[in-house]
C-alpha positions as CSV (number, residue, x, y, z in Angstrom):
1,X,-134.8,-117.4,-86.2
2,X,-131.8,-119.3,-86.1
3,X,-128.6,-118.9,-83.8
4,X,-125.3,-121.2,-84.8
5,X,-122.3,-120.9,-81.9
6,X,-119.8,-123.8,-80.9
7,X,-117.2,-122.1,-83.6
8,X,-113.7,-121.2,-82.4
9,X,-109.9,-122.1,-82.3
10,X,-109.1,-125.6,-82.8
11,X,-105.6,-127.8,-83.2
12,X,-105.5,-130.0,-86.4
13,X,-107.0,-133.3,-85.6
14,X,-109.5,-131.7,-82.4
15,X,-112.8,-131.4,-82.4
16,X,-115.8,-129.4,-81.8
17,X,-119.4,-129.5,-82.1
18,X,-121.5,-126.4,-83.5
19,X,-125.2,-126.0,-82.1
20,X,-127.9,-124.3,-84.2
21,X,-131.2,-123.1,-81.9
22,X,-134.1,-122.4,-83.4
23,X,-136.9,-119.7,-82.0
24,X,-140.1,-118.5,-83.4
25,X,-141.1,-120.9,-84.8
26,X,-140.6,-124.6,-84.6
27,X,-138.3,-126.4,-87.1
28,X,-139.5,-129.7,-86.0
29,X,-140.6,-131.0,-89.6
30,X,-138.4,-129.0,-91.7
31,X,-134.5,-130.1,-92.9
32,X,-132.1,-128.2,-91.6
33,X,-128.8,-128.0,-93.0
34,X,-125.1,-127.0,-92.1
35,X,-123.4,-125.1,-94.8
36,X,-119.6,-123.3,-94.7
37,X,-117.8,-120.7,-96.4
38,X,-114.6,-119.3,-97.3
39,X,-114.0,-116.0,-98.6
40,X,-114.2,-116.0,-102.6
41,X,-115.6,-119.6,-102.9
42,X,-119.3,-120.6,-102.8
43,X,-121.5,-121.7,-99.8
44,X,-120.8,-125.4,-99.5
45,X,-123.4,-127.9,-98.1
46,X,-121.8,-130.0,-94.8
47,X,-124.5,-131.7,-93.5
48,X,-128.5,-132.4,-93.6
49,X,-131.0,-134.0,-91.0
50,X,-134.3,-134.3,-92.1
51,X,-137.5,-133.4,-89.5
52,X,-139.8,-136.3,-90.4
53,X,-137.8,-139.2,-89.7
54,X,-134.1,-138.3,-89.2
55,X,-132.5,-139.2,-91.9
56,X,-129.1,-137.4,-92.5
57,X,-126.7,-136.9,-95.4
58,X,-123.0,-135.8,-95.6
59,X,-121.1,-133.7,-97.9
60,X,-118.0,-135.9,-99.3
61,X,-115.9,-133.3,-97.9
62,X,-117.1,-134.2,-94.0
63,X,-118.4,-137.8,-94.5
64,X,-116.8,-139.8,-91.5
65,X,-115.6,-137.3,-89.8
66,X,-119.0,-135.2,-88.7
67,X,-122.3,-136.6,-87.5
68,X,-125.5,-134.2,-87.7
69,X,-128.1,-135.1,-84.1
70,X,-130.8,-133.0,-82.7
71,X,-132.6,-132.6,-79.9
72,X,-135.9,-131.8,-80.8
73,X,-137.2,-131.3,-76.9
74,X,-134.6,-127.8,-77.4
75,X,-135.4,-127.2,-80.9
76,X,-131.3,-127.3,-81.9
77,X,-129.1,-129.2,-83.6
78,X,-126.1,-130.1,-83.7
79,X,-123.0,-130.7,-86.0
80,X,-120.1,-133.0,-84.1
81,X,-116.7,-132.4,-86.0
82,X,-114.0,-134.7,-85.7
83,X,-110.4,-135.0,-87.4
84,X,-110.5,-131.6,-87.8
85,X,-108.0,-129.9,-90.7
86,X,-107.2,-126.8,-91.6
87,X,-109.3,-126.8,-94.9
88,X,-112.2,-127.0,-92.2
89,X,-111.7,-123.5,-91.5
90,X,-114.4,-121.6,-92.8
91,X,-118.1,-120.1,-91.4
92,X,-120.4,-122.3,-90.5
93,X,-124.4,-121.5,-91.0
94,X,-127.1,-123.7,-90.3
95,X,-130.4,-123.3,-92.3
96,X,-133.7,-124.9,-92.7
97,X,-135.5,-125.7,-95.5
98,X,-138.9,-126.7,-95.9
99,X,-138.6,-129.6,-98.6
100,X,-139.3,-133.3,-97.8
101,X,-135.7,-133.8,-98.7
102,X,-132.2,-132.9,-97.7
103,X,-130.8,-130.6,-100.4
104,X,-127.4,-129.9,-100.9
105,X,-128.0,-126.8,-102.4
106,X,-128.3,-123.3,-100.6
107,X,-131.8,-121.8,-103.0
108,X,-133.7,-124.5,-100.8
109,X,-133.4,-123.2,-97.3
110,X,-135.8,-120.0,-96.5
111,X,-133.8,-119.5,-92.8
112,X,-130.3,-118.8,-92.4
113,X,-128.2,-118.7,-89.2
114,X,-125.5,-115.9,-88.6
115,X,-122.8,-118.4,-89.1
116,X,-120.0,-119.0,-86.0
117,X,-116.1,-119.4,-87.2
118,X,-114.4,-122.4,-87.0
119,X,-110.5,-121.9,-87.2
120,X,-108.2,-125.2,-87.5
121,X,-104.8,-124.3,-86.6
122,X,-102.0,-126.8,-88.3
């Protein structure tokens, strides 16, 4: 099971940092992901960090602005957003997948988060 929070209200150019915890199981080896969505468009991918050796990777939309850490003693991890702008608002879900590498694409994670909201006000 995953649990995503951190989401709320935020001024253009503020920050925040979402936190996924994991329980059940341990995600220790697996990628998990950060995803976000807007009504009536698709799931997009924000950020990976891969279990084995954490490596990350960065949507284009994000890169520069968020950095993807966990903490692996609390089994959660963590998405730092900075610069945010309003076409940041969306849900947030974090998810694991089980592949040796970080996907970008939503069919490859088995565990979804209930997503937290992140408004950017302008």
């Amino acid at each position: 099971q995953l649990q995503a929070s951190g989401g709320g209200l935020v001024q253009a150019g503020g920050s925040l940092r979402l936190s996924c915890v994991a329980s059940g199981r341990t995600f220790s080896t697996y990628v998990m992901g950060w995803f976000r969505q807007v009504p009536g468009k698709e799931r997009e991918f924000v950020a990976g960090i891969r279990g084995s050796d954490g490596a990350t990777y960065y949507g284009d939309s994000v890169k520069g602005r968020c950095t993807i850490s966990r903490d692996n003693a609390k089994n959660t991890r963590y998405l730092q957003m900075n610069i945010l702008t309003p076409e940041d608002t969306a849900v947030y879900y974090c998810a694991a997948s089980s592949n040796t590498w970080i996907s970008t694409s939503i069919n490859a994670y088995k565990y979804w988060g209930q997503g937290t909201k992140v408004t950017v006000s302008s």
